[in-house]
ZAVEX-865069 format. One line per field, with one value per atom (N, C-alpha, C, CB): x negated, y negated, z; residue in one letter; residue number from 1; atom name. Coordinates in Angstrom, 3 decimals, padded with zeros to 6 digits. Glycine has a CB too. Example, Ala and Ser with C-alpha at 12.3 -4.5 7.8 and 13.67 -1.06 7.14 Angstrom:
BEGIN
east: -013.190_-012.300_-013.200_-011.308_-012.850_-013.670_-012.900_-014.084
north: 005.690_004.500_003.300_004.473_002.250_001.060_-000.030_000.598
up: 007.800_007.800_007.800_009.046_007.080_007.140_007.870_005.725
res: A_A_A_A_S_S_S_S
n: 1_1_1_1_2_2_2_2
atom: N_CA_C_CB_N_CA_C_CB
***
This chain:
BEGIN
east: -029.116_-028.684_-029.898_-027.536_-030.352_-031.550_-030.801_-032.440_-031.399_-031.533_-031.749_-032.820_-030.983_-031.094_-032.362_-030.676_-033.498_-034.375_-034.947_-034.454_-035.713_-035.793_-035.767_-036.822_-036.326_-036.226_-035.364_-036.915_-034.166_-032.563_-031.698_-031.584_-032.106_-031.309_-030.564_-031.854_-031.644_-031.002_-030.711_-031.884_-029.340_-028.358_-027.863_-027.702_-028.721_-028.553_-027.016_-030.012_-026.150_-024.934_-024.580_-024.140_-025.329_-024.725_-026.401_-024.372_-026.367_-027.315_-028.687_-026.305_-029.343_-030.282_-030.381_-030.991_-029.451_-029.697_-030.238_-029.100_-029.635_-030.131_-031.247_-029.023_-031.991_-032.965_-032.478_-033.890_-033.277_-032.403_-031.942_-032.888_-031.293_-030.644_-029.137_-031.126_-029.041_-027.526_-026.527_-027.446_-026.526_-025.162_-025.134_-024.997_-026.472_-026.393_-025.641_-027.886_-025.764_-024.681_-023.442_-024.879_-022.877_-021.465_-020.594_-021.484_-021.278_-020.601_-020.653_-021.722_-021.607_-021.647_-020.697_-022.288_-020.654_-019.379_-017.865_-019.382_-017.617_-016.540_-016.754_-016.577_-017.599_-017.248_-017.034_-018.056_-017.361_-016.990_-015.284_-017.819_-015.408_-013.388_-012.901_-012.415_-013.298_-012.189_-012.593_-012.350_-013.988_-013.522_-013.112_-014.052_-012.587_-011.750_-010.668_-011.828_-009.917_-008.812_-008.240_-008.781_-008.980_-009.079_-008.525_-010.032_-009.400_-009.471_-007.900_-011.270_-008.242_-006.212_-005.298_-005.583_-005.232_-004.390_-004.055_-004.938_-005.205_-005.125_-004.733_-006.672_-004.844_-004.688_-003.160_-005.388_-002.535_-001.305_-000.512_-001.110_-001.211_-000.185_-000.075_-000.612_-001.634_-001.096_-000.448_-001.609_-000.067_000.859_002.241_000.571_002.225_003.323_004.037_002.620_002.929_003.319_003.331_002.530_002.729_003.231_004.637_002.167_005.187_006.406_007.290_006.222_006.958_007.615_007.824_007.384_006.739_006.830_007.450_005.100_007.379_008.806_009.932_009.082_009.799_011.215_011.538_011.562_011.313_011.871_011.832_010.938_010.734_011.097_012.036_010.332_012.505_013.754_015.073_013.897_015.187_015.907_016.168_015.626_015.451_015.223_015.669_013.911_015.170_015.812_017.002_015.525_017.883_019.383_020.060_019.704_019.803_020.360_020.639_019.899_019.985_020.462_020.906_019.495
north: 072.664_071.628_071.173_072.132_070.100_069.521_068.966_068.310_068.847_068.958_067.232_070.142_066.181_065.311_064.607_065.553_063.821_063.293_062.625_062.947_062.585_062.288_060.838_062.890_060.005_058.712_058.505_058.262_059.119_058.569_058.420_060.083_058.901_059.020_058.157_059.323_057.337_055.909_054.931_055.167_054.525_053.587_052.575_053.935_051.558_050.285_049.686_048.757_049.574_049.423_048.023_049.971_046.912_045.735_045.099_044.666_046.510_046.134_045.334_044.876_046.076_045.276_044.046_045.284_042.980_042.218_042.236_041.863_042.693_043.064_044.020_043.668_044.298_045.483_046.751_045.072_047.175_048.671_048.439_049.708_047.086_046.943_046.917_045.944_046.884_047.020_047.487_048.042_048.931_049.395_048.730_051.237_048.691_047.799_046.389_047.447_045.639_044.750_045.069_044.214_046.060_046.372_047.204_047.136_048.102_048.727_047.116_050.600_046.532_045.749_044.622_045.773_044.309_043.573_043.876_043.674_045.692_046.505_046.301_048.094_046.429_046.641_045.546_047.308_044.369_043.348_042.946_042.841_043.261_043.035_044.010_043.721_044.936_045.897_045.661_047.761_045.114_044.145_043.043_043.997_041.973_041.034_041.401_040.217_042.371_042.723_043.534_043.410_044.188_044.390_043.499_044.632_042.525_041.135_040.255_039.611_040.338_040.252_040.665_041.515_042.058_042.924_043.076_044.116_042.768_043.188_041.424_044.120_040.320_039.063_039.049_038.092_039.555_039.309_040.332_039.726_041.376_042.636_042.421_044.027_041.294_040.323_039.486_039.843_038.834_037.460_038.271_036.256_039.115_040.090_040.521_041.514_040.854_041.400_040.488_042.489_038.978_037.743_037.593_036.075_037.278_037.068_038.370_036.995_039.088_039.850_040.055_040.584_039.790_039.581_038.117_039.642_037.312_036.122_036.077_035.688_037.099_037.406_038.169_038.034_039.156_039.845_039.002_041.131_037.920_037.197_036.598_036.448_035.888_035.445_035.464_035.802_037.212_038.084_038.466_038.828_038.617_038.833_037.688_039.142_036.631_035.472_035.146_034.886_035.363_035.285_035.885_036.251_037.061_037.811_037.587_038.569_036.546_036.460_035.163_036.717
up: -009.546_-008.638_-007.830_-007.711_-007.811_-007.104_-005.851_-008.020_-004.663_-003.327_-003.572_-002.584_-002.269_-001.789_-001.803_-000.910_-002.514_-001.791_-000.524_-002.231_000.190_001.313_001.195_001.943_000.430_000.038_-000.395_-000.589_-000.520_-001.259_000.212_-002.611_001.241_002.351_002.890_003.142_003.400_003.740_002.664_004.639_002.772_002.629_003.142_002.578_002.428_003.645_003.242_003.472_004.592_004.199_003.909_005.094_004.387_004.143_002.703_006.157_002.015_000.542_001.082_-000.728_002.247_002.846_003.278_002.326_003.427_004.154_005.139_004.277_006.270_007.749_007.924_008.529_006.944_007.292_007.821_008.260_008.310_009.362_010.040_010.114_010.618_011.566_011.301_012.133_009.655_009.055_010.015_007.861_010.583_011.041_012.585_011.003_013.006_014.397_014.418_014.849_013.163_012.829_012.673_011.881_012.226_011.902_012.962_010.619_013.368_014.397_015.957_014.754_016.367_016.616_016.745_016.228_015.374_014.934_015.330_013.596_015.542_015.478_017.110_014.585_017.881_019.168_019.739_019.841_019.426_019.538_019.386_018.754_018.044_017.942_019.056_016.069_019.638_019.959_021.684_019.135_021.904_023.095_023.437_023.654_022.162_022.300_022.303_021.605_021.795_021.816_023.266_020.639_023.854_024.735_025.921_024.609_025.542_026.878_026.601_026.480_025.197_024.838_025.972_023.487_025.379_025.754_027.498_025.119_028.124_029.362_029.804_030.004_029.256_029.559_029.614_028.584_028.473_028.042_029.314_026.263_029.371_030.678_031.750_031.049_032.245_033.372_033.514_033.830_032.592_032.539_032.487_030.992_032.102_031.764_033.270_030.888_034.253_035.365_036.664_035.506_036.364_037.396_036.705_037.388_035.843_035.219_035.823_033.505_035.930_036.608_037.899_036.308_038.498_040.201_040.256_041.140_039.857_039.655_039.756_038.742_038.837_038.600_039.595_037.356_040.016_041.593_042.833_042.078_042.833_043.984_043.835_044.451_042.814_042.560_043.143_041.747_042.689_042.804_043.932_042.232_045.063_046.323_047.119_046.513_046.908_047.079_047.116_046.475_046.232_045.602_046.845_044.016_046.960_047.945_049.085_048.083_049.957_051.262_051.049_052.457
res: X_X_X_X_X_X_X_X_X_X_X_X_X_X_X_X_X_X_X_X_X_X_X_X_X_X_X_X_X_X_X_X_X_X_X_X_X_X_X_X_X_X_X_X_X_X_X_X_X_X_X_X_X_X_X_X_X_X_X_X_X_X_X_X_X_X_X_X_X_X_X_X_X_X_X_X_X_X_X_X_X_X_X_X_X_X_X_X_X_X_X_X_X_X_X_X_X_X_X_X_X_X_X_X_X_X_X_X_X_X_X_X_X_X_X_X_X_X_X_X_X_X_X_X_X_X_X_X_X_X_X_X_X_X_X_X_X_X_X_X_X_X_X_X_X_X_X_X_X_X_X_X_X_X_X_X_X_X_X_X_X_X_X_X_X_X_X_X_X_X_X_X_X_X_X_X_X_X_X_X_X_X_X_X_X_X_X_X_X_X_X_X_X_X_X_X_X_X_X_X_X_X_X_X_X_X_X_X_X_X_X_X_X_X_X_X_X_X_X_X_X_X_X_X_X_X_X_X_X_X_X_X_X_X_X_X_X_X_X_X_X_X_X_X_X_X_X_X_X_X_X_X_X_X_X_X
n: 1_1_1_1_2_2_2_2_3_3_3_3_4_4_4_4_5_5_5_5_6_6_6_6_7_7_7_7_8_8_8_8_9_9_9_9_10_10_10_10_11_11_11_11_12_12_12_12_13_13_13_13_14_14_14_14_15_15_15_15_16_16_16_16_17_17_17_17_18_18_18_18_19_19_19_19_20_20_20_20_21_21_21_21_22_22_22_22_23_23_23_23_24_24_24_24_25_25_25_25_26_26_26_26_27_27_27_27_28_28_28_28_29_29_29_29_30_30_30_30_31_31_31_31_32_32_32_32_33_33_33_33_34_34_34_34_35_35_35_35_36_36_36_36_37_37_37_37_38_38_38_38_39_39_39_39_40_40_40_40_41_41_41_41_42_42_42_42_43_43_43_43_44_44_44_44_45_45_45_45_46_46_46_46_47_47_47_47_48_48_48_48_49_49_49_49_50_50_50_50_51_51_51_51_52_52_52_52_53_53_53_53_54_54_54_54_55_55_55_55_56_56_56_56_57_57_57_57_58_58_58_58_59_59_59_59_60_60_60_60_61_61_61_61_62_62_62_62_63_63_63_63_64_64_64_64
atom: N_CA_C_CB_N_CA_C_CB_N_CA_C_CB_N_CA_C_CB_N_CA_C_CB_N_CA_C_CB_N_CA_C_CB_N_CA_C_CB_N_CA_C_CB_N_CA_C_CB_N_CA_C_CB_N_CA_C_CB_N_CA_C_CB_N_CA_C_CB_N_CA_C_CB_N_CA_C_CB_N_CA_C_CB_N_CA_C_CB_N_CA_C_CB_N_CA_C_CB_N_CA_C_CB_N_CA_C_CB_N_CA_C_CB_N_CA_C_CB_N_CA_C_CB_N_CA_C_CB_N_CA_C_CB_N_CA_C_CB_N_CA_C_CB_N_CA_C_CB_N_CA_C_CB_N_CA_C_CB_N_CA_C_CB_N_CA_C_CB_N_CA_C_CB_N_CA_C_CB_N_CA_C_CB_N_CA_C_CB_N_CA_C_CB_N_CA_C_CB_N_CA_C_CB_N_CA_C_CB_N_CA_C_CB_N_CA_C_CB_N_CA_C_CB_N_CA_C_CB_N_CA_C_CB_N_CA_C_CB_N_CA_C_CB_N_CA_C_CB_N_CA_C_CB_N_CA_C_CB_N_CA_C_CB_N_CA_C_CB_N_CA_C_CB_N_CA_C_CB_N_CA_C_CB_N_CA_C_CB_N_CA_C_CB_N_CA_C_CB_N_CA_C_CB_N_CA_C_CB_N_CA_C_CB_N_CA_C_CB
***
């Protein structure tokens, strides 16, 4: 069984395009989606929670 070469190591993942900067592109890419989604998520939980304070003033309202 022969041992790994040291020159076989690196694996450029996007087939060298990007040089060594390959995974700095991709993970990159990944942290990107998952801070848009993010900005989503927290956009949507605020709109979520004025709609809700609306709705209790509403509600509060009604009452007297």
């Amino acid at each position: 069984m022969k041992p790994i070469p040291f020159d076989a190591t690196y694996l450029p993942l996007l087939h060298g395009v990007g040089g060594a900067y390959d995974e700095l592109i991709i993970f990159g890419g990944i942290g990107l989606i998952l801070v848009v989604l993010g900005y989503l998520s927290w956009k949507a939980s605020n709109g979520k929670e004025q709609r809700r304070q609306k709705r209790k003033a509403r509600r509060v309202g009604r009452k007297r």
